[in-house]
PDB file of N, CA, C, O and CB in Angstrom:
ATOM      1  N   UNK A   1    -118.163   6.536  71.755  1.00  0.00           N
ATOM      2  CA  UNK A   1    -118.421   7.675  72.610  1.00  0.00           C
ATOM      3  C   UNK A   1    -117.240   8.643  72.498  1.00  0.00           C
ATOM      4  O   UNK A   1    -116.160   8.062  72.386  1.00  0.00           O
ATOM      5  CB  UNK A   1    -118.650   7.226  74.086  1.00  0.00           C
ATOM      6  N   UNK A   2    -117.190   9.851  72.501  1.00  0.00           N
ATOM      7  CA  UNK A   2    -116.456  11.118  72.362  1.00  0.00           C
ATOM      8  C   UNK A   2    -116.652  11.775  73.679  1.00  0.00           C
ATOM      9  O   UNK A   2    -117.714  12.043  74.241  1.00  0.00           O
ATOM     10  CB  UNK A   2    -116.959  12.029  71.145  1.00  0.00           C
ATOM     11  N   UNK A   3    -115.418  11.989  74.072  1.00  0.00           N
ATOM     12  CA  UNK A   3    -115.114  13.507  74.695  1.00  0.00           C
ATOM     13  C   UNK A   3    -115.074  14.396  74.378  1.00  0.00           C
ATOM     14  O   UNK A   3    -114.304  14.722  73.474  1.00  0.00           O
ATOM     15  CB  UNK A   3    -114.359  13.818  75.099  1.00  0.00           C
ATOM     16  N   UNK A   4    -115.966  15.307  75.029  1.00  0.00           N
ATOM     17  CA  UNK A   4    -115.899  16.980  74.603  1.00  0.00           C
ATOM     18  C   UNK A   4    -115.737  17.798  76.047  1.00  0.00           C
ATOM     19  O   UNK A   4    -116.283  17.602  77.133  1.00  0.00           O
ATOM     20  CB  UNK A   4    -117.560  17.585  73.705  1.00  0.00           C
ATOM     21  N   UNK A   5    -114.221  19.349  75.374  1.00  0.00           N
ATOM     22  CA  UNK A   5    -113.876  20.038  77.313  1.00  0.00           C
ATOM     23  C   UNK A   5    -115.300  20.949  77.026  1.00  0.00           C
ATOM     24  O   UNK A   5    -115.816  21.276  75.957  1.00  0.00           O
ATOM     25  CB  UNK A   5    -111.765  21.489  77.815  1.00  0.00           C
ATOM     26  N   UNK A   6    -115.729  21.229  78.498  1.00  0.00           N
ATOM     27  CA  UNK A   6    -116.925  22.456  78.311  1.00  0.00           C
ATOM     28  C   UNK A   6    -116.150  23.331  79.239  1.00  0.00           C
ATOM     29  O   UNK A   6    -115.319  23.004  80.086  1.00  0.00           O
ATOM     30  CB  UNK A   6    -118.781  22.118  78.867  1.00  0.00           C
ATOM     31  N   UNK A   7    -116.481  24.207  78.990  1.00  0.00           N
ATOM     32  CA  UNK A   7    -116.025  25.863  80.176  1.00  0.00           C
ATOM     33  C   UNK A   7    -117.442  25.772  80.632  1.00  0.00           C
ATOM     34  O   UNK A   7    -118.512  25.715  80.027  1.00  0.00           O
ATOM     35  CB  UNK A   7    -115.503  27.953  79.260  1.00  0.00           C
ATOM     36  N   UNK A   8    -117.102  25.777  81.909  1.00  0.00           N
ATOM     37  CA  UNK A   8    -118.261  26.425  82.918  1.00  0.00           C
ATOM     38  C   UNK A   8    -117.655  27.575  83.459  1.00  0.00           C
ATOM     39  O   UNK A   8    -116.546  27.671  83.984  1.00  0.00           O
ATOM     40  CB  UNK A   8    -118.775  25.451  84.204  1.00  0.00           C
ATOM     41  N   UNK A   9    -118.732  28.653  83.221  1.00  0.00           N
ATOM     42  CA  UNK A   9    -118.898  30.203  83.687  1.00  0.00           C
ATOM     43  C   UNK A   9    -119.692  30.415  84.929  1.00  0.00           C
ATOM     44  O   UNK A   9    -120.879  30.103  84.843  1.00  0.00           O
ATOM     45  CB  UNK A   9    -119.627  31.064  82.584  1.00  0.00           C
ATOM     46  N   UNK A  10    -119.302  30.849  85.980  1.00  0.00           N
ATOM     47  CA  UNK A  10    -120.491  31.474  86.830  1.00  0.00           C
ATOM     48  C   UNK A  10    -121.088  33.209  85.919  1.00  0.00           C
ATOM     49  O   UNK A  10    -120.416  34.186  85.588  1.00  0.00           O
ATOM     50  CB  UNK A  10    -119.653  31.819  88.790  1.00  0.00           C
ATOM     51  N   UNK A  11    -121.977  33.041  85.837  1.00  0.00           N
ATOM     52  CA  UNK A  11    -122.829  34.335  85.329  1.00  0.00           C
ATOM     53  C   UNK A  11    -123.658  35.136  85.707  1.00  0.00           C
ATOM     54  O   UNK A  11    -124.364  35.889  85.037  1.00  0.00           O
ATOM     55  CB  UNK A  11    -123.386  34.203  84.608  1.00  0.00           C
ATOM     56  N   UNK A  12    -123.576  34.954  87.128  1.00  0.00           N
ATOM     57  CA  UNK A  12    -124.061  36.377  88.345  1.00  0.00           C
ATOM     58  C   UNK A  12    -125.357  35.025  89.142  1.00  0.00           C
ATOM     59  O   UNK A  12    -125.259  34.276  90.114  1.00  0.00           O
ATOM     60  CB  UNK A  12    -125.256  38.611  87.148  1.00  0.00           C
ATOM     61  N   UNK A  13    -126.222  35.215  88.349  1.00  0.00           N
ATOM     62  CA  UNK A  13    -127.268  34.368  89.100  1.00  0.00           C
ATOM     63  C   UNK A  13    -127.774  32.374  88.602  1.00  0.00           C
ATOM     64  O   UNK A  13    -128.660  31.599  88.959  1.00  0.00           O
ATOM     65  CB  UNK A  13    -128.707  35.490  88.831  1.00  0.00           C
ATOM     66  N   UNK A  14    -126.300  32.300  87.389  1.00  0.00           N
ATOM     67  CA  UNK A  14    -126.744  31.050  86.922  1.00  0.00           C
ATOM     68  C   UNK A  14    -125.426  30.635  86.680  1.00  0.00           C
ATOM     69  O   UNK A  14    -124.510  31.344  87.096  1.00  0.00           O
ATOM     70  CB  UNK A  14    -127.772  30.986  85.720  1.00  0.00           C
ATOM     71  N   UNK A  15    -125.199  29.654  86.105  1.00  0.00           N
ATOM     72  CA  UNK A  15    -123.977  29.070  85.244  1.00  0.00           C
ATOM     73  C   UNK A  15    -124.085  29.456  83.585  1.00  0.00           C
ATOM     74  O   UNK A  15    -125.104  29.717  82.944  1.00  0.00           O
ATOM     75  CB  UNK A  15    -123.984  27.293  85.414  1.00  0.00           C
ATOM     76  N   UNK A  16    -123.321  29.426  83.333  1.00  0.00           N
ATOM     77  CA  UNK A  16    -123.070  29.133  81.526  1.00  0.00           C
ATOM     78  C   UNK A  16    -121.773  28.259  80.914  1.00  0.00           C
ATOM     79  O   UNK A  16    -120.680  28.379  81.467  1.00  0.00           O
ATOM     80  CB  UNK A  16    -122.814  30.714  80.737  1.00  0.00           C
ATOM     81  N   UNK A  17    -121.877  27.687  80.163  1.00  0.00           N
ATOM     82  CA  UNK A  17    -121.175  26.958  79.489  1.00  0.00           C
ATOM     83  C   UNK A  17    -121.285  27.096  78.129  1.00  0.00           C
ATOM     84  O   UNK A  17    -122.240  27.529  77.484  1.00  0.00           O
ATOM     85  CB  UNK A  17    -121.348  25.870  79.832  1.00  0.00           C
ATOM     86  N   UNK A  18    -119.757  26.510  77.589  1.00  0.00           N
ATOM     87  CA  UNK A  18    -119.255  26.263  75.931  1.00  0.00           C
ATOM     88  C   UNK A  18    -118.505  25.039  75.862  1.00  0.00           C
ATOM     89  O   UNK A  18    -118.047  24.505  76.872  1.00  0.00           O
ATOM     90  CB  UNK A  18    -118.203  27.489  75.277  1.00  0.00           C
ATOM     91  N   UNK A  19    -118.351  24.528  74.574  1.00  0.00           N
ATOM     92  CA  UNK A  19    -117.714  23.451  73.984  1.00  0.00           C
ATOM     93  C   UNK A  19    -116.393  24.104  73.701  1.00  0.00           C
ATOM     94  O   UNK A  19    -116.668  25.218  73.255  1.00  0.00           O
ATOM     95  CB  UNK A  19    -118.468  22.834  72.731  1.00  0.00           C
ATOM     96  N   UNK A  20    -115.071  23.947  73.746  1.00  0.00           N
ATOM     97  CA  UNK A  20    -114.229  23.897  72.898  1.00  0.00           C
ATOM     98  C   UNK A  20    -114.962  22.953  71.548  1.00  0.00           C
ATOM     99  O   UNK A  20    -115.819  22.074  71.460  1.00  0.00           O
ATOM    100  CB  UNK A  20    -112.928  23.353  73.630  1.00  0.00           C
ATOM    101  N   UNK A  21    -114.017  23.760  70.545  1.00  0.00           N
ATOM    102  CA  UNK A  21    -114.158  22.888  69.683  1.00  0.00           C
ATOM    103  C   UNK A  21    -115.366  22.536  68.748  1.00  0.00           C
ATOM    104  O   UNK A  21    -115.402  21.890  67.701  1.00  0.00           O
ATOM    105  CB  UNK A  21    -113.883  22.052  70.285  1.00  0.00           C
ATOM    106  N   UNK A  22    -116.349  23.176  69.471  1.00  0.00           N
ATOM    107  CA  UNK A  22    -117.843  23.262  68.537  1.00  0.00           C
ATOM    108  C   UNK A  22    -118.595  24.537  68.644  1.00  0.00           C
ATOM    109  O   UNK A  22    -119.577  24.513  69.386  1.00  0.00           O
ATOM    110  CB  UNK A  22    -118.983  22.119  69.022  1.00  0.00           C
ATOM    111  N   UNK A  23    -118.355  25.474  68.128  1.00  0.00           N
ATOM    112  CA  UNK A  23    -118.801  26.928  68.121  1.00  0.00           C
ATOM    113  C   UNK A  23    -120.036  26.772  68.113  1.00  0.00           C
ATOM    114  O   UNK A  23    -120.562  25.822  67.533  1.00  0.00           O
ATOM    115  CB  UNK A  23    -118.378  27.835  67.034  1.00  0.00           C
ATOM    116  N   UNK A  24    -120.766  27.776  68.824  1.00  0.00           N
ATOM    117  CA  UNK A  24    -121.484  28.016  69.212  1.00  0.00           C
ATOM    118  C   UNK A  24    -122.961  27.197  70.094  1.00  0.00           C
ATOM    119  O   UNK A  24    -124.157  27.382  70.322  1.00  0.00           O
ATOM    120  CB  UNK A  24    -121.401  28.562  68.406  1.00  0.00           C
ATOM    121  N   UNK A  25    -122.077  26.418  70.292  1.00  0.00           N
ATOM    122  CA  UNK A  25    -122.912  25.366  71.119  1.00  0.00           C
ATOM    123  C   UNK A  25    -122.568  25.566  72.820  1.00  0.00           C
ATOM    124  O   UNK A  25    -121.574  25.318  73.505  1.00  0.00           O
ATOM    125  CB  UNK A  25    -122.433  23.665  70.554  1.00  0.00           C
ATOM    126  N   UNK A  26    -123.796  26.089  73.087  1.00  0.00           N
ATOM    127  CA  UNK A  26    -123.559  26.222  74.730  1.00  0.00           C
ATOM    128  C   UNK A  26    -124.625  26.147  75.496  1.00  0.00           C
ATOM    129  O   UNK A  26    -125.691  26.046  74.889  1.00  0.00           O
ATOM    130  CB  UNK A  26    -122.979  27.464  75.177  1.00  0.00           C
ATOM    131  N   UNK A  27    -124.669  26.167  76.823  1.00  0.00           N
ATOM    132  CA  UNK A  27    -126.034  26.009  77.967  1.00  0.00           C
ATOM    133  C   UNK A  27    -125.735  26.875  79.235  1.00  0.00           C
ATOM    134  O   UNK A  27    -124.762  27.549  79.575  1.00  0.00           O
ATOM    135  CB  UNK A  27    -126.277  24.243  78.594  1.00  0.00           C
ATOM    136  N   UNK A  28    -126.846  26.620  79.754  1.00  0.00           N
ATOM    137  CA  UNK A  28    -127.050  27.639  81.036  1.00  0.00           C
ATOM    138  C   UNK A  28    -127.633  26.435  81.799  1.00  0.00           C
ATOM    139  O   UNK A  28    -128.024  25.411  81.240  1.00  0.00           O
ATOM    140  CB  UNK A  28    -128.203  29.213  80.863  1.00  0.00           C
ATOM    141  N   UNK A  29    -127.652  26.636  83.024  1.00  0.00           N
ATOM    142  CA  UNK A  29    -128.453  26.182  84.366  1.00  0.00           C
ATOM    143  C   UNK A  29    -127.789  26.223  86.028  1.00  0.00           C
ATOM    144  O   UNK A  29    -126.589  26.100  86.272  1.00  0.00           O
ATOM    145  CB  UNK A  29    -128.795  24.606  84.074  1.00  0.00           C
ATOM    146  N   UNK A  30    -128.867  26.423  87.060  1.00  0.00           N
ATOM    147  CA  UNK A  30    -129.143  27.215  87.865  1.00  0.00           C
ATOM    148  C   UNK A  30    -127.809  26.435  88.958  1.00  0.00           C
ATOM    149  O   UNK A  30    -127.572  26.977  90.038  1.00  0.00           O
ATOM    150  CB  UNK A  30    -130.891  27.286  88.220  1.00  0.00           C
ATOM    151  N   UNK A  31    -127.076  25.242  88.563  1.00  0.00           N
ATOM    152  CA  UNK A  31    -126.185  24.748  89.201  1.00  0.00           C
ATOM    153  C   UNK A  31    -124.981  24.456  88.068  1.00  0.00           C
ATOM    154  O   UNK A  31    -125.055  24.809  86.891  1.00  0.00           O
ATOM    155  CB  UNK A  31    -126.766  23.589  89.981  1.00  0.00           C
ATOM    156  N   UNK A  32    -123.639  23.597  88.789  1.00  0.00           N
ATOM    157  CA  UNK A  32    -122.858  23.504  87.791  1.00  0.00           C
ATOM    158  C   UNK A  32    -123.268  22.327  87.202  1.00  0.00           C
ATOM    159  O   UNK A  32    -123.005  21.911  86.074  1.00  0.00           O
ATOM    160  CB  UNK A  32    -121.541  23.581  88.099  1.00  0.00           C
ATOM    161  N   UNK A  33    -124.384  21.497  88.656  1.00  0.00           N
ATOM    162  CA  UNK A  33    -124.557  20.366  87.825  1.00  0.00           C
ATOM    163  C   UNK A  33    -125.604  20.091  86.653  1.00  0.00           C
ATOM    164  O   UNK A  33    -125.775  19.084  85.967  1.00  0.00           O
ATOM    165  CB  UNK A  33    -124.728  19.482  88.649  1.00  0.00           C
ATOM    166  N   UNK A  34    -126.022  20.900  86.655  1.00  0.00           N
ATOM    167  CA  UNK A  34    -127.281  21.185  85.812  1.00  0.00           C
ATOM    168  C   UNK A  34    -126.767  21.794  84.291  1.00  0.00           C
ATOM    169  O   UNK A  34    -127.142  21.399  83.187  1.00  0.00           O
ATOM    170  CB  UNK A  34    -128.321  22.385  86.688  1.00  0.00           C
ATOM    171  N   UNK A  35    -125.881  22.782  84.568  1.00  0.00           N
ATOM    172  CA  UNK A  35    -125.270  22.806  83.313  1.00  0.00           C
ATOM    173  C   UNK A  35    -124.626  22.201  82.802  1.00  0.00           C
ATOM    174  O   UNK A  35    -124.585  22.312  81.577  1.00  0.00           O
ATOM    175  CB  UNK A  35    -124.822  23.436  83.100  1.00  0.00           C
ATOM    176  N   UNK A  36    -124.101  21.601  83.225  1.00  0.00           N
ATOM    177  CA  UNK A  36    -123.477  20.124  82.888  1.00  0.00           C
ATOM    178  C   UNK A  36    -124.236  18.864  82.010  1.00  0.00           C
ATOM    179  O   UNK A  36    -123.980  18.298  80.948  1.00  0.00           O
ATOM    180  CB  UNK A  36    -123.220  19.498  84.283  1.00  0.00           C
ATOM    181  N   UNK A  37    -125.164  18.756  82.902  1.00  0.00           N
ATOM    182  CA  UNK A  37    -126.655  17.681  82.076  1.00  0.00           C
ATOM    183  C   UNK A  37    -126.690  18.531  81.049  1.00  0.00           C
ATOM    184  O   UNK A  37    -126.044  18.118  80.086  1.00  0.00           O
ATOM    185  CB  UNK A  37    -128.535  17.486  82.923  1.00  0.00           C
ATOM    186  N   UNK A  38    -127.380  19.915  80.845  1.00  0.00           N
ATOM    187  CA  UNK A  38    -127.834  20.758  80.150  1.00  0.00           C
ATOM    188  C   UNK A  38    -126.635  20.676  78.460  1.00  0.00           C
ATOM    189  O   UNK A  38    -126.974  20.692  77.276  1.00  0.00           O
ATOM    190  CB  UNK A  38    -127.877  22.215  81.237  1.00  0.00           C
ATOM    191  N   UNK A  39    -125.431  20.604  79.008  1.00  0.00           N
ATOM    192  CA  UNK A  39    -124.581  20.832  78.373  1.00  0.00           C
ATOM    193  C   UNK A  39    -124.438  19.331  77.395  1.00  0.00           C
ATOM    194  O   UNK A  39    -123.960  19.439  76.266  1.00  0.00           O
ATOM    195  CB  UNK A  39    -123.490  21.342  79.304  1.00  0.00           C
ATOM    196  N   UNK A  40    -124.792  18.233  77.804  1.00  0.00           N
ATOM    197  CA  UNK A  40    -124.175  16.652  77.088  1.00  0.00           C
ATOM    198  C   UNK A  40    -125.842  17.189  76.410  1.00  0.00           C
ATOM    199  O   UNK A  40    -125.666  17.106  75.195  1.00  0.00           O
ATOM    200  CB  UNK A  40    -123.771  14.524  78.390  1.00  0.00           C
ATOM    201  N   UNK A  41    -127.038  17.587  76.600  1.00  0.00           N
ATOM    202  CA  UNK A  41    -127.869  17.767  75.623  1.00  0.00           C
ATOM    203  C   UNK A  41    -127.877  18.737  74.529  1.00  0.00           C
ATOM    204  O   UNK A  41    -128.397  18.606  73.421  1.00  0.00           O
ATOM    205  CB  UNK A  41    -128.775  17.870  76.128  1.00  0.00           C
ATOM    206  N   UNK A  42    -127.158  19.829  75.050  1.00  0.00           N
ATOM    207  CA  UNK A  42    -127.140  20.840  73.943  1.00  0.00           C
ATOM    208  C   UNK A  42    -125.644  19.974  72.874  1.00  0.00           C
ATOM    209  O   UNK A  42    -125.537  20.205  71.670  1.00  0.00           O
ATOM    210  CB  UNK A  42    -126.750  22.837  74.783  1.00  0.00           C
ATOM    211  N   UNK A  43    -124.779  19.140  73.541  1.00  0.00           N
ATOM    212  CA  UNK A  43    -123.798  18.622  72.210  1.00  0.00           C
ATOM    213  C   UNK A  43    -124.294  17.729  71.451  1.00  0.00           C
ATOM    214  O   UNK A  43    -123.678  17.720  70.385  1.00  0.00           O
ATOM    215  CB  UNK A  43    -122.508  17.991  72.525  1.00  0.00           C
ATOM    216  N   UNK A  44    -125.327  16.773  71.493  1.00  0.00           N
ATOM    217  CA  UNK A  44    -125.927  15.741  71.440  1.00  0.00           C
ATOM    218  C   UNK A  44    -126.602  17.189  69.928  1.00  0.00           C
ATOM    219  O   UNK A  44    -126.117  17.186  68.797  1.00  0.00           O
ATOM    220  CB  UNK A  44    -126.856  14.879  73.138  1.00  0.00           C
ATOM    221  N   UNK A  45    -127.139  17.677  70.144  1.00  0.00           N
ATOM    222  CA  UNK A  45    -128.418  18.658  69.475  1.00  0.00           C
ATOM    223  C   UNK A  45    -127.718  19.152  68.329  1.00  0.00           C
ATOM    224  O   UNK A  45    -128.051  19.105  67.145  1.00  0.00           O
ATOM    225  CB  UNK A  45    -129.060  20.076  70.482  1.00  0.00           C
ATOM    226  N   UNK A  46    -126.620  19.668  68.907  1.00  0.00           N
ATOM    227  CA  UNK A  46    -125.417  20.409  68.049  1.00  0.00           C
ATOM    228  C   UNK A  46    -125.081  19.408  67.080  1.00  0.00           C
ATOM    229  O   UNK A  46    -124.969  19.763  65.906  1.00  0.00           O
ATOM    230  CB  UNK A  46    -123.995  20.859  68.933  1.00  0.00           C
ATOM    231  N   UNK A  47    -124.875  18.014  67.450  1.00  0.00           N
ATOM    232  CA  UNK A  47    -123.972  17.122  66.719  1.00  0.00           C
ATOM    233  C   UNK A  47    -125.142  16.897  65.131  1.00  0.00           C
ATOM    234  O   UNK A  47    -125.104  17.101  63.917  1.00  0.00           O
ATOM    235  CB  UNK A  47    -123.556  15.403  67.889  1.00  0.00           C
ATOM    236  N   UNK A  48    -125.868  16.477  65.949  1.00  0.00           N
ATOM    237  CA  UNK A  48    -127.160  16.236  65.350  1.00  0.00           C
ATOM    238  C   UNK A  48    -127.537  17.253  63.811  1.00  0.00           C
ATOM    239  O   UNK A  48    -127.738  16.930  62.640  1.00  0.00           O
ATOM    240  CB  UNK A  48    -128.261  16.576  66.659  1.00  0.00           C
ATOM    241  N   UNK A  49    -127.511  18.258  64.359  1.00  0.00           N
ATOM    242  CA  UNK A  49    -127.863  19.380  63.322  1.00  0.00           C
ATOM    243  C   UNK A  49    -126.730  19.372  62.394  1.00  0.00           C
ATOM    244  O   UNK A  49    -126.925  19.493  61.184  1.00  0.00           O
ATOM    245  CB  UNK A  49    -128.063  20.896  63.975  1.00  0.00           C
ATOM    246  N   UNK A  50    -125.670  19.250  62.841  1.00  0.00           N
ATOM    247  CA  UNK A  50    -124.212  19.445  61.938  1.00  0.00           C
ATOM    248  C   UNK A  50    -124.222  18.011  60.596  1.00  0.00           C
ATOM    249  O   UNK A  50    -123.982  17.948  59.390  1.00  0.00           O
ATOM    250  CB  UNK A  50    -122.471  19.185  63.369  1.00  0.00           C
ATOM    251  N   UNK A  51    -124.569  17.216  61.486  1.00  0.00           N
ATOM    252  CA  UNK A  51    -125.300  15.483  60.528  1.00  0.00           C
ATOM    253  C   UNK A  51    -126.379  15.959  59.435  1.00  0.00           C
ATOM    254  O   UNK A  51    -126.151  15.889  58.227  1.00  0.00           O
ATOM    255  CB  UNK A  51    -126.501  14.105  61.867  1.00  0.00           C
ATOM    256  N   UNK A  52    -127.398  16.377  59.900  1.00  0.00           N
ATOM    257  CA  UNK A  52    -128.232  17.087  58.872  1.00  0.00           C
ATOM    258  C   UNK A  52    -127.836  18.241  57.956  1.00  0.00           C
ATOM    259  O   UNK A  52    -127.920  18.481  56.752  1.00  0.00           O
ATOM    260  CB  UNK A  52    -129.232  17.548  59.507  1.00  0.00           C
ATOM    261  N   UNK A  53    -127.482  18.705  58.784  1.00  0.00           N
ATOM    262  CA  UNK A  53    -126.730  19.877  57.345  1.00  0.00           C
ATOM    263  C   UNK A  53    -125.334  19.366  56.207  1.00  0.00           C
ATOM    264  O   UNK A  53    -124.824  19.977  55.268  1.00  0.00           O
ATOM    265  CB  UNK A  53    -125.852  21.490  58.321  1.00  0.00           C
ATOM    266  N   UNK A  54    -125.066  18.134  56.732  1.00  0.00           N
ATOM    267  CA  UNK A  54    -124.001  17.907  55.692  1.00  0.00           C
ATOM    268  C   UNK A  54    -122.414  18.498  56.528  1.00  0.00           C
ATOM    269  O   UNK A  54    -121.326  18.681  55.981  1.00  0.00           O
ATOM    270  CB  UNK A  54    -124.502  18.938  54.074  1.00  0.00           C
ATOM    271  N   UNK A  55    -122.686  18.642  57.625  1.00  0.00           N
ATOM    272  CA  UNK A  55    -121.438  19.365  57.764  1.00  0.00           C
ATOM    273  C   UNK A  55    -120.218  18.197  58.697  1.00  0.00           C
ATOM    274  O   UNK A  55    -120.481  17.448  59.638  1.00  0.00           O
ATOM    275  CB  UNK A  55    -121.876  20.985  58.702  1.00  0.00           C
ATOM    276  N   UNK A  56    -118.953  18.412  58.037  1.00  0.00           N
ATOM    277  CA  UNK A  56    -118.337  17.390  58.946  1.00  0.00           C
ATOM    278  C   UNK A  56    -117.981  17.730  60.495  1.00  0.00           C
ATOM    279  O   UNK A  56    -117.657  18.849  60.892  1.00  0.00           O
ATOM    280  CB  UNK A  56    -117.078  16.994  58.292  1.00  0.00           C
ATOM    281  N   UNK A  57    -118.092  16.636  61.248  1.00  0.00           N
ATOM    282  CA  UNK A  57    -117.726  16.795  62.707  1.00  0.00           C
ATOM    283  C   UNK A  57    -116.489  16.851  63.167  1.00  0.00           C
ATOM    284  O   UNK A  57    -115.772  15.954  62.725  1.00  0.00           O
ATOM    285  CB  UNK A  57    -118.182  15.901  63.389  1.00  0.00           C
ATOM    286  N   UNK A  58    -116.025  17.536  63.845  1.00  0.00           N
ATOM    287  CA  UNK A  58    -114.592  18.092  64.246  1.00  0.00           C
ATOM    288  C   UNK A  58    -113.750  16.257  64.428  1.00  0.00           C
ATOM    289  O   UNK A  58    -114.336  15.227  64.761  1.00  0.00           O
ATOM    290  CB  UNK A  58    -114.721  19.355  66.181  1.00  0.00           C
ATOM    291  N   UNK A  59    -112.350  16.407  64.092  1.00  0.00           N
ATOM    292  CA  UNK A  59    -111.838  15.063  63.752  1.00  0.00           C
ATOM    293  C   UNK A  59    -111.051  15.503  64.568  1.00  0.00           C
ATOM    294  O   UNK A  59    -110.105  14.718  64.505  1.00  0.00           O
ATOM    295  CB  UNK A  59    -111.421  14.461  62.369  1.00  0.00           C
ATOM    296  N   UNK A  60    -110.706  16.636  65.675  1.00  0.00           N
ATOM    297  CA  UNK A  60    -109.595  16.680  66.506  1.00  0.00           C
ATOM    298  C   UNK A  60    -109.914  17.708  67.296  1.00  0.00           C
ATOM    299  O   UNK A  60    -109.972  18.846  66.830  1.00  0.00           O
ATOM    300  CB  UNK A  60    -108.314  16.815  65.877  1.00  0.00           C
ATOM    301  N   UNK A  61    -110.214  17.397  68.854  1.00  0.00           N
ATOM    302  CA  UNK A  61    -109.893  18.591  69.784  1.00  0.00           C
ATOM    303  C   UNK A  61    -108.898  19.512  69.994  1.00  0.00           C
ATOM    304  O   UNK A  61    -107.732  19.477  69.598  1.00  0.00           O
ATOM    305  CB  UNK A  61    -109.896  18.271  70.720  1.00  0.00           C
ATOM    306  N   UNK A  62    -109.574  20.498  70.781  1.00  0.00           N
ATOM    307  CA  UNK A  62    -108.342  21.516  70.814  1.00  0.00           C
ATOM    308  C   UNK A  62    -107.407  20.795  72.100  1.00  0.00           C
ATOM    309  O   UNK A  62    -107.833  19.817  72.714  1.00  0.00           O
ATOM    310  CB  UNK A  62    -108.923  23.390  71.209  1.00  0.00           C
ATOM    311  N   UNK A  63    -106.081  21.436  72.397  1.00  0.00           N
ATOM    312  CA  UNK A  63    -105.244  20.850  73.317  1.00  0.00           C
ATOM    313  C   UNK A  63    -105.341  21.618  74.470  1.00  0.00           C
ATOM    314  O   UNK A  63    -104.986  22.770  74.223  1.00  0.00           O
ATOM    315  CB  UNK A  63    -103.910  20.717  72.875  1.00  0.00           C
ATOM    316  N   UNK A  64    -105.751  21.423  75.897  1.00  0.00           N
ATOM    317  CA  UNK A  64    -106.135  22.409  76.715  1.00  0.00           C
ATOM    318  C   UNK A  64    -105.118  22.224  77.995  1.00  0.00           C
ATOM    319  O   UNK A  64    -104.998  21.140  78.565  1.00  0.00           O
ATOM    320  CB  UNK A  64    -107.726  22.297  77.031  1.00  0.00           C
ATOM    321  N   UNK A  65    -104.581  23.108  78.284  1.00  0.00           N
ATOM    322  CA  UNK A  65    -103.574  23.460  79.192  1.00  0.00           C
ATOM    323  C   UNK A  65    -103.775  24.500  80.375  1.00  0.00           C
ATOM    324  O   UNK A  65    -104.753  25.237  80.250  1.00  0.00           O
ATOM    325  CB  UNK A  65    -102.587  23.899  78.417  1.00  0.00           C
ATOM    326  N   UNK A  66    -103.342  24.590  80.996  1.00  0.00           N
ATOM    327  CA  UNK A  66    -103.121  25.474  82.580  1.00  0.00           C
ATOM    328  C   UNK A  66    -101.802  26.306  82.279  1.00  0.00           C
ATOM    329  O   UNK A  66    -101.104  25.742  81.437  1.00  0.00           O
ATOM    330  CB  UNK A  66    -102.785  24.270  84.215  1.00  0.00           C
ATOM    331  N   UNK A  67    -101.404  27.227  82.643  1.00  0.00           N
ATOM    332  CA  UNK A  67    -100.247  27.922  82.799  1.00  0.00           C
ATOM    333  C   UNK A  67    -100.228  28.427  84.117  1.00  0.00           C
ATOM    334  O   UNK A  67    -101.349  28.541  84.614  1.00  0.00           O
ATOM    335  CB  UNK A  67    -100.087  28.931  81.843  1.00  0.00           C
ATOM    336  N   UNK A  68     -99.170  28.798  84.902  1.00  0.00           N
ATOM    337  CA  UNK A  68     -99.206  29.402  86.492  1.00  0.00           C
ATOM    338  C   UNK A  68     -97.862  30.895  85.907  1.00  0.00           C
ATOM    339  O   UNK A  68     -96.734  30.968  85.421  1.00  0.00           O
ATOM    340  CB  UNK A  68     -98.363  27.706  88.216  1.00  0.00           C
ATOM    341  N   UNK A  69     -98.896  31.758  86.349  1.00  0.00           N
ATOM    342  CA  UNK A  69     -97.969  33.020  86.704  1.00  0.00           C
ATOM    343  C   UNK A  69     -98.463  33.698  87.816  1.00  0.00           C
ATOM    344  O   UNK A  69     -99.475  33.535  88.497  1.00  0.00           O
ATOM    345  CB  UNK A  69     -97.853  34.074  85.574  1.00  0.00           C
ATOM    346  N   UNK A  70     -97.307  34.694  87.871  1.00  0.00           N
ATOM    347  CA  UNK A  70     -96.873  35.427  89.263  1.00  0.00           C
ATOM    348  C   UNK A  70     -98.422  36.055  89.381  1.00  0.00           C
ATOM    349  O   UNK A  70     -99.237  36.097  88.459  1.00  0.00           O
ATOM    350  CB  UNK A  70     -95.330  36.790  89.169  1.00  0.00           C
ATOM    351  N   UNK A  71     -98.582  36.441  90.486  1.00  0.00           N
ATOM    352  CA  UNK A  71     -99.835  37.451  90.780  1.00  0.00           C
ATOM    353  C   UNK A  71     -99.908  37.958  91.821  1.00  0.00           C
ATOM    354  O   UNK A  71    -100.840  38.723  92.071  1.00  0.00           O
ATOM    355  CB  UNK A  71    -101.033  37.003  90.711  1.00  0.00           C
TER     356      UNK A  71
END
């Protein structure tokens, strides 16, 4: 089993989400938790297609950090 980070977006009337690390693979739904489910199916789909096309699967995440500045 693999870990993958997702960004969850609020997007006015829904959520949206992305993968680090796997372009262009992302989801929408009407909660965070929903995009969330939404989201382990759209990587699952993504992974899938990348297997069929011959293409290799990322061998290293990106490194994801917080920074705090003044505001």
């Amino acid at each position: 089993m693999t870990e993958y980070t997702i960004v969850i977006e609020d997007a006015g009337p829904n959520f949206s989400a992305y993968v680090l690390g796997l372009d262009g693979c992302i989801a929408t739904g009407q909660s965070v938790e929903e995009v969330e489910d939404n989201m382990r199916d759209a990587i699952e789909f993504h992974l899938e297609g990348m297997r069929l096309h011959g293409d290799q699967l990322p061998s290293h995440m990106p490194i994801v950090k917080t920074v705090q500045v003044a505001s």
